[in-house]
N, C-alpha and C positions, 0 to 999 in steps of 0.2 A: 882138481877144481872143487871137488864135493866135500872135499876136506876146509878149503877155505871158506865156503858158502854156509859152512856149520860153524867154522870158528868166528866169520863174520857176526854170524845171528845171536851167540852165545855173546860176546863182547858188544852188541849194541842191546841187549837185552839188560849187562850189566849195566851201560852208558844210561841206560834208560829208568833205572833203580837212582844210578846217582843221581841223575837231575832231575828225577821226582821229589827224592827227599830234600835236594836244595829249594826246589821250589815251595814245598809245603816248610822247608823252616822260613823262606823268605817272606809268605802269607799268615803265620804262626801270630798270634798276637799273644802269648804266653812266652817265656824267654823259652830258648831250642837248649838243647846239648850238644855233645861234637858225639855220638856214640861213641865215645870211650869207656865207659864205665862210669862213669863222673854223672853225678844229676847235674840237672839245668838248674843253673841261677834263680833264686826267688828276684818276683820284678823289684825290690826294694833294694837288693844288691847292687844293679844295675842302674846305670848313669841314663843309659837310652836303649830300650828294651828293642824298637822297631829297624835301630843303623845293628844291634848287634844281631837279631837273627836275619837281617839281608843279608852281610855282611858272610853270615855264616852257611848262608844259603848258596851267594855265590860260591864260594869254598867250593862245595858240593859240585855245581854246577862244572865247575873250569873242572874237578875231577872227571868229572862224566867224559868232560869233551875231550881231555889229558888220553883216557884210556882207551876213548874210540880215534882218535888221534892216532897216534902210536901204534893203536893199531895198524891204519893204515897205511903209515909212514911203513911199517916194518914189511909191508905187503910186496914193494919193490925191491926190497933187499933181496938179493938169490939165496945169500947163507944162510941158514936156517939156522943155525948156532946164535950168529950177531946176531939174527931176527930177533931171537927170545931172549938174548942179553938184551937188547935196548927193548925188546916190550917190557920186562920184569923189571930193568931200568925204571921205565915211566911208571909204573906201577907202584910198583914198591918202594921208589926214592921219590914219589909226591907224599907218601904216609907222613915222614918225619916234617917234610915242609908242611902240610898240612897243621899238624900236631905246635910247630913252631908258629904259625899263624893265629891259631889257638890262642896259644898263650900271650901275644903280643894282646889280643884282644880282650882277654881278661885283664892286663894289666889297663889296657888303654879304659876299658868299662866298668870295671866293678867299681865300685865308690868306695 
């Protein structure tokens, strides 16, 4: 049990990183970035500075709730193998979604 109550605290702690940063990009009146390495957009790039860092914000946000999710989900499971197959699952296979969300949106917004 002391093991889950630690892994709980650790994985909403992460949750709670992700939906900080969506929130402040969503509040950002400067264009955001994706933390990739990539700099943010100058505003003059951009078609509509305030739908792309909501937009980007949510991102963040469905991440947060993706990996406290999942967590949870995996908390019924008995197997502890599948457990970390499908945590690392939602973890790791929201990155490239994410990453392809990205890009949809730079094409949809840059001018």
């Amino acid at each position: 049990m002391a093991e889950y109550i630690i892994s709980l605290v650790i994985f909403s702690l992460v949750t709670i990183v992700m939906i900080i940063i969506g929130i402040s990009q969503m509040r950002s009146k400067k264009p955001v970035g994706f933390y990739s390495g990539e700099k943010p957009p100058r505003e003059e790039e951009l078609s509509d500075v305030v739908a792309w860092n909501k937009k980007h914000g949510y991102m963040w946000v469905a991440y947060g709730l993706i990996i406290i999710g999942f967590f949870v989900m995996t908390s019924f499971i008995k197997s502890e193998t599948i457990a970390m197959v499908l945590l690392l699952s939602g973890i790791i296979g929201s990155v490239p979604i994410m990453m392809l969300y990205h890009s949809y949106l730079k094409k949809k917004y840059y001018k």
